[in-house]
C-alpha positions in Angstrom: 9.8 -12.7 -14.5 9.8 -12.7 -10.7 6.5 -10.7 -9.2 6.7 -10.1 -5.3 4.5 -8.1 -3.0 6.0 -6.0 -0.7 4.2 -5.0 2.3 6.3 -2.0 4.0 5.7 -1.7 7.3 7.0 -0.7 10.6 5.2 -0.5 14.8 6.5 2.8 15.4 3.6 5.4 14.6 2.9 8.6 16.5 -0.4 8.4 15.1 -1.5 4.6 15.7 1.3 3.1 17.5 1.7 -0.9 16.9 -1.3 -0.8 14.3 -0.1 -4.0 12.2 -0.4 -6.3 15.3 -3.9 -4.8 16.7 -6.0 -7.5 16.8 -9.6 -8.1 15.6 -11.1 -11.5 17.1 -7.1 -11.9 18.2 -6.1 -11.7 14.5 -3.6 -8.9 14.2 -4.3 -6.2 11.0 -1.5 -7.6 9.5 -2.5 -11.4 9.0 -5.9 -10.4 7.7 -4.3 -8.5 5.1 -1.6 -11.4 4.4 -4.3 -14.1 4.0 -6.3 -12.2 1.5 -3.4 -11.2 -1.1 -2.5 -14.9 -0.3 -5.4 -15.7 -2.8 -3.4 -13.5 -5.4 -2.3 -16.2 -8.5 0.0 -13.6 -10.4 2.7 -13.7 -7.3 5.5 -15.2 -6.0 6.5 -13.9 -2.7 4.7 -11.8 -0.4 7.5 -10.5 1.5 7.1 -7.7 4.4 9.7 -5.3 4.4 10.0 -3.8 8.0 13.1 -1.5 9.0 16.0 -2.6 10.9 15.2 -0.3 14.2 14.9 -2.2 17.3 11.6 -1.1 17.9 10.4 -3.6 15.1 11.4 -6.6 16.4 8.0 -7.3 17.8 6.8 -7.2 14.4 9.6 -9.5 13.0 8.7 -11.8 15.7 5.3 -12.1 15.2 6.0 -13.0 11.3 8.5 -15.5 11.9 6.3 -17.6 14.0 4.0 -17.2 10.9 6.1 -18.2 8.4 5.7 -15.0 6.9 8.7 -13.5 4.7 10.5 -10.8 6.2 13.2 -8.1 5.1 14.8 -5.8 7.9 15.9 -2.9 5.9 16.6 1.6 6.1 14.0 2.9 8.7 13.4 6.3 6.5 14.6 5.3 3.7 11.8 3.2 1.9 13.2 3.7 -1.6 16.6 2.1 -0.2 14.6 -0.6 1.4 12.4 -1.5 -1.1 15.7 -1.2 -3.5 17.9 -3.2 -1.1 14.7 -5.7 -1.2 14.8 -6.5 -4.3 17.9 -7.0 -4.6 18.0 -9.6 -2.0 15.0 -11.8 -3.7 15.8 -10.9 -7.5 12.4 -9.3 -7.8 11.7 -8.3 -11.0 8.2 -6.3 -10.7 7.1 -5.0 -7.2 3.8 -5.0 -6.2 3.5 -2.5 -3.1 0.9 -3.0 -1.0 1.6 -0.6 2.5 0.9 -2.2 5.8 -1.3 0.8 6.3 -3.6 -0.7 3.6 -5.7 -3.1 5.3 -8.4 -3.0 2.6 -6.8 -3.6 -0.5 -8.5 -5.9 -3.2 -7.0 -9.1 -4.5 -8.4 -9.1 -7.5 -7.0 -5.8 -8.0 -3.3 -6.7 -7.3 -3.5 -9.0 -9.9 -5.1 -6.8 -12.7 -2.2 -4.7 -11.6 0.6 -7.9 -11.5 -0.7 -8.8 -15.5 -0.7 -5.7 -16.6 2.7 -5.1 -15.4 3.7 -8.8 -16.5 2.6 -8.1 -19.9 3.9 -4.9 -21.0 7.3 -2.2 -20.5 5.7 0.6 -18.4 7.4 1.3 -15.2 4.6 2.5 -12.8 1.1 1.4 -12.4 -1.2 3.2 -10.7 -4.8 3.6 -10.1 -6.3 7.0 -11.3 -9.7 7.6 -12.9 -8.1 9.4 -15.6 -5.9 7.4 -18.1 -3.3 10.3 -18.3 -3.0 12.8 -15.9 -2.5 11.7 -12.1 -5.3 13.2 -9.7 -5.1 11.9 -5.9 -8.4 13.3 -5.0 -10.0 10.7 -8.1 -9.8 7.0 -9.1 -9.6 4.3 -6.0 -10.1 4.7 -2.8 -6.9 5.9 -0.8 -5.3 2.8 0.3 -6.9 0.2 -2.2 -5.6 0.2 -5.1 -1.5 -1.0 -4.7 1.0 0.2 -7.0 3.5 -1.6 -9.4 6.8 -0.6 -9.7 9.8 -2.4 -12.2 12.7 -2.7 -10.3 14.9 -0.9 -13.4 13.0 2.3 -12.2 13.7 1.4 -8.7 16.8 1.4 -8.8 17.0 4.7 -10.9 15.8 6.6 -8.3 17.9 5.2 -5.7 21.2 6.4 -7.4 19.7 9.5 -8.3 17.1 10.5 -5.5 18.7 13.8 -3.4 17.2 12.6 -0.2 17.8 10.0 2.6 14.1 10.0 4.1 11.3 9.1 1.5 9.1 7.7 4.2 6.0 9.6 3.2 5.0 10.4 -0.6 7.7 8.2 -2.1 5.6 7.0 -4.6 5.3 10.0 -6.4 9.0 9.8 -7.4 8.0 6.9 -10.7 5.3 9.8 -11.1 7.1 11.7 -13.5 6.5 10.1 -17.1 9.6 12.3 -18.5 11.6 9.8 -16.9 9.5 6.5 -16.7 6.9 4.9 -18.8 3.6 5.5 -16.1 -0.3 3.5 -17.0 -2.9 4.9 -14.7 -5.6 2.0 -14.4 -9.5 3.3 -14.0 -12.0 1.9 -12.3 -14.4 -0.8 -14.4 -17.2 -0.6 -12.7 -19.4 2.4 -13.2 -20.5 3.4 -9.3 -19.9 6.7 -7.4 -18.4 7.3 -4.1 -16.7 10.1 -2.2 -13.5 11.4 -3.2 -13.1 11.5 1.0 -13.2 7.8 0.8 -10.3 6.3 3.1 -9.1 2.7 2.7 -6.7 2.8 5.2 -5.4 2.5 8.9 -3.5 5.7 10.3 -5.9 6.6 13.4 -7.8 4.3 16.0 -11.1 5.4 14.1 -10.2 3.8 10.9 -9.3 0.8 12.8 -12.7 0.9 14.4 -14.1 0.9 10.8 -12.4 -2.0 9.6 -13.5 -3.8 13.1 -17.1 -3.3 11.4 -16.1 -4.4 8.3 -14.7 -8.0 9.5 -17.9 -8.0 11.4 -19.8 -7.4 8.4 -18.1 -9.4 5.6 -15.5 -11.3 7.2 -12.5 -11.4 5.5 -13.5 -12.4 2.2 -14.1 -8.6 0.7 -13.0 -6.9 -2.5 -13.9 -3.7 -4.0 -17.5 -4.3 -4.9 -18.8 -5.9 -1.7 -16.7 -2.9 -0.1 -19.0 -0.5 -2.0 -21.9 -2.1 -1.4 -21.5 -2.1 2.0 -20.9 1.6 2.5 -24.4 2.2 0.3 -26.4 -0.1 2.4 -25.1 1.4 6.0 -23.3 4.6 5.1 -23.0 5.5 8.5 -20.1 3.8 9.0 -18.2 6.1 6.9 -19.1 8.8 9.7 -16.5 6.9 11.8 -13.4 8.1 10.1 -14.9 11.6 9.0 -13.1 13.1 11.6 -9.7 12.2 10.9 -9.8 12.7 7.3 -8.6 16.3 7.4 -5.6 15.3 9.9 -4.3 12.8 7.3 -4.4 15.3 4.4 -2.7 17.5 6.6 -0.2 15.0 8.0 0.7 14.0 4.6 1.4 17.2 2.8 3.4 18.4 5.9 5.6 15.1 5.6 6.0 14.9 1.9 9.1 14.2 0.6 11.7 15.7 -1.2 11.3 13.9 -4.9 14.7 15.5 -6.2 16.6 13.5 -8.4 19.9 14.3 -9.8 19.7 14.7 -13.5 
């Protein structure tokens, strides 16, 4: 059973423009991120899945002098890329991990790859309830990836009423009338804000994980994530001003998750 990660990403952002190639200690976002799921031992590929607009060429550049997979697909369509993605590599369970996620854990991608690996459900997600889906619980924003079989995939890509599921598209395999959907809690027992962001949409969350490579280099997870934010909480004070704009952003973009039944 073919597990692939795919990293969707794209340099035009009105928000953050060019994020995945800003550069701590001249390392762009995106290669930090890339090195630390390369320590993953449930995958296959790790395949970034960029849209075929001119605009990401830069991008496509930068990976190919990497050696880094690439797939050029639908710029607002991320369903039909992702779809069209799989297709391409015969990928069997998807792993997504956005380029926006700069923070997410290793370790956690592959609880998430064996648990997909080793049972039916459809969708994987992180929740602190076992049931019912609640955004404002669980992980962090932007920590914990999501899995995805590629049977659901395509499901909602012959039955999706939409062309543009840039933002919210993961709330189509939400919907356990039509998919089998696992939420996966948090093990360890330790408290944190429900305004906790693990992501990069503005300059000041890119200015917090600039501290975070200074603190703990790139060789963080979860835990040593936490226990950062308890021993200087301050530095959570650098994206408190943005966190507002993203919930705003993102209900205001959402997308249609219409399907045709």
């Amino acid at each position: 059973m073919n597990c692939d990660i795919f990293i969707p990403a794209r340099l035009q952002s009105t928000r953050f423009p060019e994020k995945h190639l800003q550069t701590i200690n001249s390392v762009p976002l995106i290669k930090y991120l890339i090195q630390r799921l390369q320590t993953c031992e449930k995958i296959r590929h790790i395949i970034v899945c960029t849209t075929d607009s001119p605009s990401d060429e830069k991008l496509v550049q930068f990976l190919k002098q990497e050696n880094i997979m690439c797939f050029r697909g639908n710029e607002k369509d991320i369903i039909k890329r992702l779809f069209d993605a799989a297709t391409f590599y015969d990928t069997d369970i998807i792993i997504d991990v956005e380029g926006d996620d700069f923070f997410t854990d290793p370790l956690l991608v592959d609880k998430l790859a064996l648990e997909m690996i080793n049972s039916d459900f459809d969708f994987i997600s992180g929740n602190m309830s076992t049931e019912n889906f609640d955004s404002k619980t669980g992980y962090p924003h932007g920590l914990m990836p999501v899995g995805i079989r590629n049977v659901a995939l395509r499901k909602i890509y012959e039955e999706k009423q939409t062309s543009n599921t840039e933002t919210g598209y993961k709330e189509f395999f939400m919907n356990d009338n039509l998919f089998k959907v696992k939420y996966l809690v948090p093990e360890i027992e330790r408290e944190f804000s429900e305004n906790l962001r693990l992501t990069i949409d503005y300059e000041e969350d890119f200015e917090l994980a600039k501290k975070v490579i200074q603190e703990l280099g790139n060789n963080f997870n979860f835990t040593k994530l936490l226990d950062l934010f308890e021993t200087k909480p301050d530095l959570l004070n650098i994206v408190e001003p943005v966190i507002e704009k993203w919930k705003k952003n993102y209900s205001a973009n959402l997308t249609d998750t219409s399907i045709n039944t």
